[in-house]
Each structure stands twice: as structure tokens, then as C-alpha cells.
PDB file of N, H, CA, C and O in Angstrom:
ATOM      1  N   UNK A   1      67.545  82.323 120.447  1.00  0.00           N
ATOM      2  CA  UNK A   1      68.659  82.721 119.641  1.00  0.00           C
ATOM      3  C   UNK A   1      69.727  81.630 119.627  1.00  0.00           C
ATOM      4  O   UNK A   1      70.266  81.274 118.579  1.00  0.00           O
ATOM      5  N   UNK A   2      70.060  81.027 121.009  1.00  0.00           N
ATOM      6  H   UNK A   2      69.621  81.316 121.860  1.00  0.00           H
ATOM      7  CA  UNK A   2      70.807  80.273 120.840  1.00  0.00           C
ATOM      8  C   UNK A   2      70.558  78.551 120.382  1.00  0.00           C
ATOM      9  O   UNK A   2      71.308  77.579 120.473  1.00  0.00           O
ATOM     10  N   UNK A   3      69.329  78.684 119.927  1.00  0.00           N
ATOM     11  H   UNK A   3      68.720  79.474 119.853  1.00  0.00           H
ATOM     12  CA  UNK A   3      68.756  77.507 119.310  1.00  0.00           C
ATOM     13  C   UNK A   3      68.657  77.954 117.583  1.00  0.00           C
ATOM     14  O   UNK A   3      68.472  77.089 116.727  1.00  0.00           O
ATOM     15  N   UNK A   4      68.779  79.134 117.308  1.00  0.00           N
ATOM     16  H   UNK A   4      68.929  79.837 118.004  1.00  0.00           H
ATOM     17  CA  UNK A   4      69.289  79.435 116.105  1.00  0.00           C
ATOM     18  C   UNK A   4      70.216  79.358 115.209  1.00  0.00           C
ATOM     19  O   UNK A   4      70.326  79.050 114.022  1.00  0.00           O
ATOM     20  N   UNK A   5      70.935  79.759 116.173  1.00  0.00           N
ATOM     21  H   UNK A   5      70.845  80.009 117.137  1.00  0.00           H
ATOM     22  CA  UNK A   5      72.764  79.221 115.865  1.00  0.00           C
ATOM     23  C   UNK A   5      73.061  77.895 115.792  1.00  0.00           C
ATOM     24  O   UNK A   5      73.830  77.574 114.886  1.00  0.00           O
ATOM     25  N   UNK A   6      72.534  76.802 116.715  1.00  0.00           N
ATOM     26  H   UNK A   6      71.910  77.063 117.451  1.00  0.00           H
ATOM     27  CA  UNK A   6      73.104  75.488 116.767  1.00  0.00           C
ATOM     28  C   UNK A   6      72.590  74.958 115.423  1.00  0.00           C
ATOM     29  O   UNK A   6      73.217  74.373 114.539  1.00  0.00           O
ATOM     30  N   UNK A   7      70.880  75.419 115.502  1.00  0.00           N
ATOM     31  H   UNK A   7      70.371  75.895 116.220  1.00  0.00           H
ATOM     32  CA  UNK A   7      70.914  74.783 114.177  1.00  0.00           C
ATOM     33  C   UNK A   7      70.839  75.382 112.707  1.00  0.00           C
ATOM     34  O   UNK A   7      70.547  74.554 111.843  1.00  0.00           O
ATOM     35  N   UNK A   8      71.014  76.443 112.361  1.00  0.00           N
ATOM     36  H   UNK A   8      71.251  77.116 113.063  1.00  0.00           H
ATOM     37  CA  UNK A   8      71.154  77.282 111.443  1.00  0.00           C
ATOM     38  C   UNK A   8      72.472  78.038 111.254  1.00  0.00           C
ATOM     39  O   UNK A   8      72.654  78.266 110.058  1.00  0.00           O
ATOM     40  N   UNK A   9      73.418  78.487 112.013  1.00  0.00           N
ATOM     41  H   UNK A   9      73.270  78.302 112.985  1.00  0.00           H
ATOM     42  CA  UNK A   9      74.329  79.138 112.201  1.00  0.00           C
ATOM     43  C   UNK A   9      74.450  80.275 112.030  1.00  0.00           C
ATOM     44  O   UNK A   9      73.926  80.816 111.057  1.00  0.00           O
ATOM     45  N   UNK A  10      75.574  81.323 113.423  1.00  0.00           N
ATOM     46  H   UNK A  10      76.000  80.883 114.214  1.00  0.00           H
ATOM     47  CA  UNK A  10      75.173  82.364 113.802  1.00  0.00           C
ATOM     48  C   UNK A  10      75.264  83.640 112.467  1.00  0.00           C
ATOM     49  O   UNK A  10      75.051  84.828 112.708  1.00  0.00           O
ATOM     50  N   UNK A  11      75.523  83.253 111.443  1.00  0.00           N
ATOM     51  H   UNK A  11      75.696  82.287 111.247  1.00  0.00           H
ATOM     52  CA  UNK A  11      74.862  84.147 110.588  1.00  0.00           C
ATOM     53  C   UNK A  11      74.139  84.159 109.792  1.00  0.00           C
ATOM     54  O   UNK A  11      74.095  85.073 108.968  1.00  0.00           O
ATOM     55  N   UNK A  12      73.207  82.969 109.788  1.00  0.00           N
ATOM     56  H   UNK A  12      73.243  82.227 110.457  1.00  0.00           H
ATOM     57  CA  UNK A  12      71.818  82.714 108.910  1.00  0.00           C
ATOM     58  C   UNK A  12      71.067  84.136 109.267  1.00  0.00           C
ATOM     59  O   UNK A  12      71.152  84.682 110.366  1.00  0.00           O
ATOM     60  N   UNK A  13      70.518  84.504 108.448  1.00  0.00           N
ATOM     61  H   UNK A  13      70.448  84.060 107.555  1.00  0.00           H
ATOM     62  CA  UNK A  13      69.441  85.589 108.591  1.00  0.00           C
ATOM     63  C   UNK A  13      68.588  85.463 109.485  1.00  0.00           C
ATOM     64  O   UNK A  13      68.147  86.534 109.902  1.00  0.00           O
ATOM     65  N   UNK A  14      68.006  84.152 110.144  1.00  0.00           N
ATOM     66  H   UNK A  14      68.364  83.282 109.806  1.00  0.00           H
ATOM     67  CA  UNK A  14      67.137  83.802 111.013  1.00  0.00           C
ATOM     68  C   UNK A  14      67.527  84.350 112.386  1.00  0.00           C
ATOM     69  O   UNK A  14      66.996  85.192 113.110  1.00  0.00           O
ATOM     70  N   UNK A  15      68.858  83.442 112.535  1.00  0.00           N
ATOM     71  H   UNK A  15      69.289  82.758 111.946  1.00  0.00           H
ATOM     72  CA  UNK A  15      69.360  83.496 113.521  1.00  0.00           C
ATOM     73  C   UNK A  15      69.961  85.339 113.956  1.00  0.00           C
ATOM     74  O   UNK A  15      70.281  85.789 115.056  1.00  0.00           O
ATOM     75  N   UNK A  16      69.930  85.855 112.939  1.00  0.00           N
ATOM     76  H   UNK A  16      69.669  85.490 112.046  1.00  0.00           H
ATOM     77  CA  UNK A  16      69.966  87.667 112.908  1.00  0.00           C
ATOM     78  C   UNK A  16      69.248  88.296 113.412  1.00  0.00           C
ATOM     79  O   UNK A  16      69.576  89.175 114.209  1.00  0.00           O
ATOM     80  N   UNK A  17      67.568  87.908 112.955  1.00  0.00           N
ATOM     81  H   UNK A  17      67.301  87.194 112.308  1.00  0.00           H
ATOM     82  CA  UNK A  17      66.546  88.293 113.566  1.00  0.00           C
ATOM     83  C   UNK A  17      66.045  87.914 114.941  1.00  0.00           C
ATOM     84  O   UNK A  17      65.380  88.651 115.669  1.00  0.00           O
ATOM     85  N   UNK A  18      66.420  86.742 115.203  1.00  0.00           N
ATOM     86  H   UNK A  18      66.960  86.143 114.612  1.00  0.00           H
ATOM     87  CA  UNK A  18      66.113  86.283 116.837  1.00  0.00           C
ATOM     88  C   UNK A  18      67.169  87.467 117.751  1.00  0.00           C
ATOM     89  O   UNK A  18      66.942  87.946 118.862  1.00  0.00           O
ATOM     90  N   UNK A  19      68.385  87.717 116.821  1.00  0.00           N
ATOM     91  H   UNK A  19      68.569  87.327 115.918  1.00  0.00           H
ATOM     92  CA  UNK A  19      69.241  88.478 117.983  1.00  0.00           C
ATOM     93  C   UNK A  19      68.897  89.726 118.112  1.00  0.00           C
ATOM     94  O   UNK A  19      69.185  90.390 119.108  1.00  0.00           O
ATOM     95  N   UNK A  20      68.318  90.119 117.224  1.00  0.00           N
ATOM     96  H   UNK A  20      68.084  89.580 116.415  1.00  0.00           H
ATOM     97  CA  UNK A  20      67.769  91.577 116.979  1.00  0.00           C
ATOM     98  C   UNK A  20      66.373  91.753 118.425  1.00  0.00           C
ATOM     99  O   UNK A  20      66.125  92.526 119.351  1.00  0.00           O
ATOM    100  N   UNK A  21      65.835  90.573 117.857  1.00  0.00           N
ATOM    101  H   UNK A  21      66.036  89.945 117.105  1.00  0.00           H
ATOM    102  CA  UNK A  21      64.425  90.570 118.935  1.00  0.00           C
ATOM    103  C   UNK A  21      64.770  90.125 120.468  1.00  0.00           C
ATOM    104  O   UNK A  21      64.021  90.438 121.394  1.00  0.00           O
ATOM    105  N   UNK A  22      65.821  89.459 120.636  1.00  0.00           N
ATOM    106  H   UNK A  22      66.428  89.205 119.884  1.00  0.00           H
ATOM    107  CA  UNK A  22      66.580  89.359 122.297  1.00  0.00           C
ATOM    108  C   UNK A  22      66.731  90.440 122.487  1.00  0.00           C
ATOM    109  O   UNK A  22      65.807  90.825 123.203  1.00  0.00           O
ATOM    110  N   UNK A  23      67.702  91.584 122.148  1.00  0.00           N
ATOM    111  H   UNK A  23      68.453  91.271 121.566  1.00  0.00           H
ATOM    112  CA  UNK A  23      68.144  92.680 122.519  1.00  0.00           C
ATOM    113  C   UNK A  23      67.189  93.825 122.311  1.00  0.00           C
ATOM    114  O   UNK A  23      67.417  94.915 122.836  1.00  0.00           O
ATOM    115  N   UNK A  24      65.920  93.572 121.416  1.00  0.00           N
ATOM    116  H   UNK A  24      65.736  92.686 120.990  1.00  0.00           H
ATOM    117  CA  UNK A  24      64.401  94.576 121.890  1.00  0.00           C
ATOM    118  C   UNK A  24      63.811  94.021 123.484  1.00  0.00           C
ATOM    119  O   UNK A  24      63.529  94.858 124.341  1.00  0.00           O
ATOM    120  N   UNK A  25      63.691  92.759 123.710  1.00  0.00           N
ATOM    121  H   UNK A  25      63.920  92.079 123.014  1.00  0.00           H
ATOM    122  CA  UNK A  25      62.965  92.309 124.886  1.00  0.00           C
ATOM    123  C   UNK A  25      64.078  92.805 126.274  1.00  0.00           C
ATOM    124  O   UNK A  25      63.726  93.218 127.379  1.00  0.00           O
ATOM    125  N   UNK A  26      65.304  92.621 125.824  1.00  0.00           N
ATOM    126  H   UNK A  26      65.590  92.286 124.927  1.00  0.00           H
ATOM    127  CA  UNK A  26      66.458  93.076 127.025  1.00  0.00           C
ATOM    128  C   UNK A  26      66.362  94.738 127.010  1.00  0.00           C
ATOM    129  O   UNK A  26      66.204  95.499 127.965  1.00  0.00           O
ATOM    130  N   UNK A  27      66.466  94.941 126.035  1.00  0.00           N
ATOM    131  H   UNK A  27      66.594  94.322 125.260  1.00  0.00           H
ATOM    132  CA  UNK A  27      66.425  96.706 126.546  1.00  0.00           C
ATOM    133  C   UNK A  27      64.629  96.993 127.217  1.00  0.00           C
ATOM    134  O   UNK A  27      64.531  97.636 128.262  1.00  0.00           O
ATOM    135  N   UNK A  28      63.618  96.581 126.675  1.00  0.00           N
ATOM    136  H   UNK A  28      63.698  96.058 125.826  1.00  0.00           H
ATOM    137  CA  UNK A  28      62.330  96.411 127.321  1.00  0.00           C
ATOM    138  C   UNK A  28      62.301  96.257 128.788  1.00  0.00           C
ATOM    139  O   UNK A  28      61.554  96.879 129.543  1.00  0.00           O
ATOM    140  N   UNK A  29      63.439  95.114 129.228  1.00  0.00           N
ATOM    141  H   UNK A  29      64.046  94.609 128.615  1.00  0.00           H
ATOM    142  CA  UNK A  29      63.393  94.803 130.397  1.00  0.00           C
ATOM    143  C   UNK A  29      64.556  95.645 131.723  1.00  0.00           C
ATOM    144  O   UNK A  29      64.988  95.289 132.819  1.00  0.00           O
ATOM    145  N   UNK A  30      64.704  96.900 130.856  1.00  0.00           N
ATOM    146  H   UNK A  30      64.353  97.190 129.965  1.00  0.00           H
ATOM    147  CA  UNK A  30      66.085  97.195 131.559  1.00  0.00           C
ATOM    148  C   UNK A  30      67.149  97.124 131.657  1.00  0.00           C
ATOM    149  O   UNK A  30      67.949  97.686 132.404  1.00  0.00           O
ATOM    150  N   UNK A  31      67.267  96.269 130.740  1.00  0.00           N
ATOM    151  H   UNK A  31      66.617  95.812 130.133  1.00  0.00           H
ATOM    152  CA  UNK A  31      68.989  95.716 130.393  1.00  0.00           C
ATOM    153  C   UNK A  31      69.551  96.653 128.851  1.00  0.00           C
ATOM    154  O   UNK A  31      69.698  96.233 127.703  1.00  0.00           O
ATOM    155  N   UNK A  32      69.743  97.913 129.377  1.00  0.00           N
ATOM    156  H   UNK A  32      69.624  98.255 130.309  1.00  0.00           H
ATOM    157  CA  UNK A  32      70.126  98.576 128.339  1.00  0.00           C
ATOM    158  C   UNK A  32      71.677  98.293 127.916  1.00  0.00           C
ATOM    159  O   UNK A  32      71.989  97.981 126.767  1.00  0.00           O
ATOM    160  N   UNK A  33      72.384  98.404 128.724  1.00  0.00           N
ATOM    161  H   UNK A  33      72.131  98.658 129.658  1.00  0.00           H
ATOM    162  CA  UNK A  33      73.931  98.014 128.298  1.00  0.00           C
ATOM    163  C   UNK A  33      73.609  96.481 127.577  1.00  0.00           C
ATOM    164  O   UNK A  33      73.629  96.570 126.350  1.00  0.00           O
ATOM    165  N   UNK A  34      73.379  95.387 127.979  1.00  0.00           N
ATOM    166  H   UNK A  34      73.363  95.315 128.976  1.00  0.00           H
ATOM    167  CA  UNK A  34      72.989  94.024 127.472  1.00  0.00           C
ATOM    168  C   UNK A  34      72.724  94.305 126.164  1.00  0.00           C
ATOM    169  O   UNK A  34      73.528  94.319 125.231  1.00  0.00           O
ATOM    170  N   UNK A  35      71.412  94.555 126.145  1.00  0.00           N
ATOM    171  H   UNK A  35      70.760  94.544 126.902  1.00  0.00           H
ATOM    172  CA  UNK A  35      70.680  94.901 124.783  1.00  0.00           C
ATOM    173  C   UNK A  35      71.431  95.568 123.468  1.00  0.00           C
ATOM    174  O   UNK A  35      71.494  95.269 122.276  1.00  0.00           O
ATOM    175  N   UNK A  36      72.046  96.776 124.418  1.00  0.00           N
ATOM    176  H   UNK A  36      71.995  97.018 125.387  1.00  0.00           H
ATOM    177  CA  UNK A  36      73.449  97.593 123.018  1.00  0.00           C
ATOM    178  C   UNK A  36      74.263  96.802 122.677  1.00  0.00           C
ATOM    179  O   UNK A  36      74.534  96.765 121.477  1.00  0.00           O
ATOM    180  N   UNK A  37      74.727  96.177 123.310  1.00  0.00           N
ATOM    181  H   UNK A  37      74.506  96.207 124.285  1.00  0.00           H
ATOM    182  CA  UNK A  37      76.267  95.157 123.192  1.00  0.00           C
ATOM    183  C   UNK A  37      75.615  93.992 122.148  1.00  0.00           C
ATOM    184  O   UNK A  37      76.146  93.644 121.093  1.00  0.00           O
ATOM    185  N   UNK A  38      74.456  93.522 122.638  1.00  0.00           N
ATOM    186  H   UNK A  38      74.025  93.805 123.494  1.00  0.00           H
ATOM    187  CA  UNK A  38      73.556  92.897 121.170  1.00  0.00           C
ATOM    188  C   UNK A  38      73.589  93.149 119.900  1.00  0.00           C
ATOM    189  O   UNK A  38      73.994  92.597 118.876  1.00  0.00           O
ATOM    190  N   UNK A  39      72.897  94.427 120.300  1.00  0.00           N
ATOM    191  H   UNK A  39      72.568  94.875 121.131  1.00  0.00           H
ATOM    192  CA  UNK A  39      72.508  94.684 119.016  1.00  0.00           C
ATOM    193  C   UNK A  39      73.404  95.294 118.070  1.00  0.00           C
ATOM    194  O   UNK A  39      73.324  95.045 116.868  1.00  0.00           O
ATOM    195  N   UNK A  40      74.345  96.165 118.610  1.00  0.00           N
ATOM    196  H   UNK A  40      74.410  96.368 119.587  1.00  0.00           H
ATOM    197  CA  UNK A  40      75.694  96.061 117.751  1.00  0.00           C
ATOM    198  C   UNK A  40      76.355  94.642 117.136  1.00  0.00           C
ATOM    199  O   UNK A  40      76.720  94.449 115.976  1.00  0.00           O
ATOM    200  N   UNK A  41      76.389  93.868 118.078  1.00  0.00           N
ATOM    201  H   UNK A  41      76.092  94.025 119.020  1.00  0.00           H
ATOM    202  CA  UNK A  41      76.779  92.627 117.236  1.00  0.00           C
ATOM    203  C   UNK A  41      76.116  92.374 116.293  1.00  0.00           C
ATOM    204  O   UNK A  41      76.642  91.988 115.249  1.00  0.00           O
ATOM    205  N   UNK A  42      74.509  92.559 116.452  1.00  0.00           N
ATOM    206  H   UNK A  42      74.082  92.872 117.301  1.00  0.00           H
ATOM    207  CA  UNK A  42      73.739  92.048 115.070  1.00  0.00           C
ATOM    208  C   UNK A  42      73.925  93.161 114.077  1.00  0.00           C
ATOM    209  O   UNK A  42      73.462  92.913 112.964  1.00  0.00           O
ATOM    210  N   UNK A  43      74.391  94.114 114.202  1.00  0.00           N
ATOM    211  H   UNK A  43      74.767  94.316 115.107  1.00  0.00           H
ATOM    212  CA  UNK A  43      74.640  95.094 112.954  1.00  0.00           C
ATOM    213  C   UNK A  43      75.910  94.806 112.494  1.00  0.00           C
ATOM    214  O   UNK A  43      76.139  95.162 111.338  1.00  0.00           O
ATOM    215  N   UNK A  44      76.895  94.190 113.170  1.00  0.00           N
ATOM    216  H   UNK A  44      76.709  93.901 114.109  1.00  0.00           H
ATOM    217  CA  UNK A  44      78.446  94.114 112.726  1.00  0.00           C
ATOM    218  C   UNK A  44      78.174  93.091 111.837  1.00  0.00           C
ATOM    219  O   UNK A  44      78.653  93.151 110.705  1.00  0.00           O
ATOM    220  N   UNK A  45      77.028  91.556 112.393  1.00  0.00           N
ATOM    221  H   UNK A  45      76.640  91.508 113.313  1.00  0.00           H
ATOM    222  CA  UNK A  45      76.740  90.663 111.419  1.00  0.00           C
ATOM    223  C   UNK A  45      76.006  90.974 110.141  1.00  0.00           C
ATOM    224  O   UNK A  45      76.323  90.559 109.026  1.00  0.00           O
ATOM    225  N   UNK A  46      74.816  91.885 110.486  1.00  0.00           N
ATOM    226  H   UNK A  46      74.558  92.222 111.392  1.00  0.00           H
ATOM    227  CA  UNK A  46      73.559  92.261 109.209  1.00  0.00           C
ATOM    228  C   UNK A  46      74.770  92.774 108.185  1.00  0.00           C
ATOM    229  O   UNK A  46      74.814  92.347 107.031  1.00  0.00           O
ATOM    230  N   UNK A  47      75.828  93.799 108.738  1.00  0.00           N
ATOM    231  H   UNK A  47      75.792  94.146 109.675  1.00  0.00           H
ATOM    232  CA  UNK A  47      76.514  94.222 107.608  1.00  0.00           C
ATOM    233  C   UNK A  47      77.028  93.214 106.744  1.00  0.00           C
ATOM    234  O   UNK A  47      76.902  93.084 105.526  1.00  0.00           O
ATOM    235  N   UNK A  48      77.594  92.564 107.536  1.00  0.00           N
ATOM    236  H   UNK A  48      77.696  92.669 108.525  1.00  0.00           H
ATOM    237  CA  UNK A  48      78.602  91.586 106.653  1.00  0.00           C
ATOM    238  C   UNK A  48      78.152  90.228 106.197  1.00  0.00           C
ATOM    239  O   UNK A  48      78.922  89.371 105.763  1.00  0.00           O
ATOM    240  N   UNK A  49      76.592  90.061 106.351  1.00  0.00           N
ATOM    241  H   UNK A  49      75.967  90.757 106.704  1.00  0.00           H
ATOM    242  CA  UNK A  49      75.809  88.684 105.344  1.00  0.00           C
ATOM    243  C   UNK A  49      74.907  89.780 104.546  1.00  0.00           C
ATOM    244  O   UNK A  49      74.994  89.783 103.318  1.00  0.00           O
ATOM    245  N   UNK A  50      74.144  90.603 105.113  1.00  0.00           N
ATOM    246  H   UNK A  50      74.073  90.601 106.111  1.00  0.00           H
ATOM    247  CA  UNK A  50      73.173  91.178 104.011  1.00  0.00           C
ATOM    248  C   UNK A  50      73.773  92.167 103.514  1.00  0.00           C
ATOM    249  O   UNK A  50      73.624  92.439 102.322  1.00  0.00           O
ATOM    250  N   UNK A  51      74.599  92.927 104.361  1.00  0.00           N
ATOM    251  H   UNK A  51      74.720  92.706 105.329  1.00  0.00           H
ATOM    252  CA  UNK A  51      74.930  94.215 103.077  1.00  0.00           C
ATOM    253  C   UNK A  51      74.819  95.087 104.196  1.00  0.00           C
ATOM    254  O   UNK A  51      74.211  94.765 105.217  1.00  0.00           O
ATOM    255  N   UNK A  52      75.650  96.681 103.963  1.00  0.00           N
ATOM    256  H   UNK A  52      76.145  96.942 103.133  1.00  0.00           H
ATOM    257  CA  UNK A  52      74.903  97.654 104.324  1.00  0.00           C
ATOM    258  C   UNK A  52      73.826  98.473 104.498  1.00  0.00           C
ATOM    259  O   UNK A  52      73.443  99.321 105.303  1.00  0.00           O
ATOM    260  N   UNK A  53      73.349  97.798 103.192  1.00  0.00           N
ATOM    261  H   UNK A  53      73.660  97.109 102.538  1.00  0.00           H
ATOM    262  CA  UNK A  53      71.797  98.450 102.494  1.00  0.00           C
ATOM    263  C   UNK A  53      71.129  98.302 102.710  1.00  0.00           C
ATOM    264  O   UNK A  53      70.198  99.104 102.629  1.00  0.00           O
ATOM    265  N   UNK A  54      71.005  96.468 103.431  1.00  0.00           N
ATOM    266  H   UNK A  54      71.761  95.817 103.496  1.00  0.00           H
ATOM    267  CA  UNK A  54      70.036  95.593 103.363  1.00  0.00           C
ATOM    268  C   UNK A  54      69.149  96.471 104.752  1.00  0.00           C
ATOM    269  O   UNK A  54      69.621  96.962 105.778  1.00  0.00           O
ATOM    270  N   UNK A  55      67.545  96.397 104.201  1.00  0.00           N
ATOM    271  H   UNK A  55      67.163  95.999 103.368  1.00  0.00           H
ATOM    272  CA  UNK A  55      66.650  96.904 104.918  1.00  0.00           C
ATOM    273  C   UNK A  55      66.764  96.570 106.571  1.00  0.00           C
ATOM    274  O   UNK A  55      66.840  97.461 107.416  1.00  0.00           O
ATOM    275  N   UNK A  56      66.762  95.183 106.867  1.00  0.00           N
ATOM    276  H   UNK A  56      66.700  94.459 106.181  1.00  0.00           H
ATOM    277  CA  UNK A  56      67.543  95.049 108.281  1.00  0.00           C
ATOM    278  C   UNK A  56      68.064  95.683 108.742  1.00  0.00           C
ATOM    279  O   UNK A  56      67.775  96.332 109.747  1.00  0.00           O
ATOM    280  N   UNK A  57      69.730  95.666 107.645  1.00  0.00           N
ATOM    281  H   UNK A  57      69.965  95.138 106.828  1.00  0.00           H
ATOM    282  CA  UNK A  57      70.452  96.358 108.768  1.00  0.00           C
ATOM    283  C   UNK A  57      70.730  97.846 108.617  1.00  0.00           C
ATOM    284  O   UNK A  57      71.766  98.293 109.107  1.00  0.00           O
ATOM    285  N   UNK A  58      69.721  98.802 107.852  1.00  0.00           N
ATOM    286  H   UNK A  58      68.879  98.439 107.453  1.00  0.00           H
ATOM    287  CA  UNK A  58      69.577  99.933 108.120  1.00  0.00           C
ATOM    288  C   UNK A  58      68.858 100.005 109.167  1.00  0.00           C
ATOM    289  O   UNK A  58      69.281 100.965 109.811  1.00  0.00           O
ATOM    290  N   UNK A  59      67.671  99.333 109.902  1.00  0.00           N
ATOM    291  H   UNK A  59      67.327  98.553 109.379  1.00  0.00           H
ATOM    292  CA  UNK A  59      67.133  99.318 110.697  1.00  0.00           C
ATOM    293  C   UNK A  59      67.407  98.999 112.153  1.00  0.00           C
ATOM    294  O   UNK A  59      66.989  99.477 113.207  1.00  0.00           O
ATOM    295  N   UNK A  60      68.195  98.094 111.869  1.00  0.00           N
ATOM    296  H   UNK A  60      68.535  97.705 111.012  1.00  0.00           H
ATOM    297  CA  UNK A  60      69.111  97.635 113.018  1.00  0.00           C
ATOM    298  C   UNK A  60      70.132  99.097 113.628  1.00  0.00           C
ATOM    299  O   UNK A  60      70.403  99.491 114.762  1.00  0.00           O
ATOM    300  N   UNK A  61      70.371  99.432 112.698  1.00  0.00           N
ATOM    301  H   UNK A  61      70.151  99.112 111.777  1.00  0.00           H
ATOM    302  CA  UNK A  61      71.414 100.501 112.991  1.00  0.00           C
ATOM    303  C   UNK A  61      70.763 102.133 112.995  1.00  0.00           C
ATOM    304  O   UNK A  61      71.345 103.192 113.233  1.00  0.00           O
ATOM    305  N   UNK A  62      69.516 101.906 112.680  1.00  0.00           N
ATOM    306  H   UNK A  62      69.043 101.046 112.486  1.00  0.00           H
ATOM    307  CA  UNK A  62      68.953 103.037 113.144  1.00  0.00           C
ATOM    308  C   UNK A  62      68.345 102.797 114.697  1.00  0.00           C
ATOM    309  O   UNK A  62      67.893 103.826 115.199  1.00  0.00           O
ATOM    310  N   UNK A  63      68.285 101.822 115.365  1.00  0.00           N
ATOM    311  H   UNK A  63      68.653 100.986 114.957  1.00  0.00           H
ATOM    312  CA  UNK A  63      67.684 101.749 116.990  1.00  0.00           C
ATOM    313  C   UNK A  63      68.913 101.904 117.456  1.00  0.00           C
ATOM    314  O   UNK A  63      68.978 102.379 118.590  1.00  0.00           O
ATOM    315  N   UNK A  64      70.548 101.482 116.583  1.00  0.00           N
ATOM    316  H   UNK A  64      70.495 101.096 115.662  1.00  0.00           H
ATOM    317  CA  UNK A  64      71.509 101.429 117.805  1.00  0.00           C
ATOM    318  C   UNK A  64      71.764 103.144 117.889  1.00  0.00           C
ATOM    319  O   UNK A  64      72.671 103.449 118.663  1.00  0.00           O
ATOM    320  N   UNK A  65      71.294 103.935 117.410  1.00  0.00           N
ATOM    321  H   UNK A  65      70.557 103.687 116.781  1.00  0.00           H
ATOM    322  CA  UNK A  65      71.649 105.489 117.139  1.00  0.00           C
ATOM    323  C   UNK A  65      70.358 105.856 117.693  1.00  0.00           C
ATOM    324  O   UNK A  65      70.409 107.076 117.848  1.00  0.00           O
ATOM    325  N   UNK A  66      69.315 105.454 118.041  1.00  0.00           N
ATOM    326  H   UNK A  66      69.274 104.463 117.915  1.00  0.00           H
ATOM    327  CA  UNK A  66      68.078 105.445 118.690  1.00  0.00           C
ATOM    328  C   UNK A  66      68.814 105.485 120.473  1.00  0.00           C
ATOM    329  O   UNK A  66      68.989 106.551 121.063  1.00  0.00           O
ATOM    330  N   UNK A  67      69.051 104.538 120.896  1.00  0.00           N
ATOM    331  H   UNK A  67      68.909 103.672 120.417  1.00  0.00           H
ATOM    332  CA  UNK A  67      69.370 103.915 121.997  1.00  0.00           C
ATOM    333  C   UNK A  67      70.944 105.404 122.258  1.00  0.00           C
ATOM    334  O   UNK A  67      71.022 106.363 123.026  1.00  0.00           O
ATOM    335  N   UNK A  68      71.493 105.091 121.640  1.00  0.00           N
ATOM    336  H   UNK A  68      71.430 104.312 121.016  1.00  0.00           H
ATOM    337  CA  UNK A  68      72.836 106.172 121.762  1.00  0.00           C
ATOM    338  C   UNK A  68      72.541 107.217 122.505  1.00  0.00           C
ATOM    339  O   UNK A  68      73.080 107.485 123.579  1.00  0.00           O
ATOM    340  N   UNK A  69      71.591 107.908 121.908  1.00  0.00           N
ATOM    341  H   UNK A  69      71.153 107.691 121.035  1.00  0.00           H
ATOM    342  CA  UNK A  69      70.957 109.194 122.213  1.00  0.00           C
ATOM    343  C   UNK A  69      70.686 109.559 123.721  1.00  0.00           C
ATOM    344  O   UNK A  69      70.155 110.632 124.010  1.00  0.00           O
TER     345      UNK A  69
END
């Protein structure tokens, strides 16, 4: 992820999806607080480059209401 950002920048779509997939492997590994605090960030970003709509970040924001629970 953080080789995403340096060279793409942290709101290229790329670099969206690497953060999305850090914070699946961190909550995988137990790091549930880690992983939320992620992946909210990548929904605060998906909103505001792709859209609300955008298939991402409905998806994105359906695991952070997944995880909530």
C-alpha cells in the first residue's frame, strides 16, 4: 500500500484497493481495531474519488457495517 501511494498517490484507485486488501489481511490476522480504522479511511477516500455509488465503495462500506456488527 505504501508503495502505492509513493508512486501513484494515495487516492489513485489502485492505491484504494491495496488499502482495502491490507485491512482484509489485518482483520484476518486479528487486528480488528487496525483493520476498521483502515478501512473506514478507504471508504472516506472511495467516496470522495469514485463516488458513493461506485461499486467499490458500496462494498467497502458494506464489510465496514459487516465488521460493526
Amino acid at each position: 500500500m505504501e508503495t502505492s501511494k509513493t508512486k501513484l498517490g494515495a487516492d489513485h484507485p489502485s492505491t484504494l484497493t491495496s488499502m482495502a486488501s491490507l485491512a482484509l489481511t489485518w482483520k484476518a490476522q486479528d487486528r480488528q481495531a487496525d483493520a476498521l480504522v483502515l478501512m473506514q479511511g478507504c471508504a472516506q477516500a472511495q467516496q470522495r474519488v469514485l463516488g458513493p455509488e461506485h461499486p467499490n465503495t458500496l462494498s467497502t462500506q458494506a464489510i465496514i457495517e459487516d465488521w460493526s456488527i
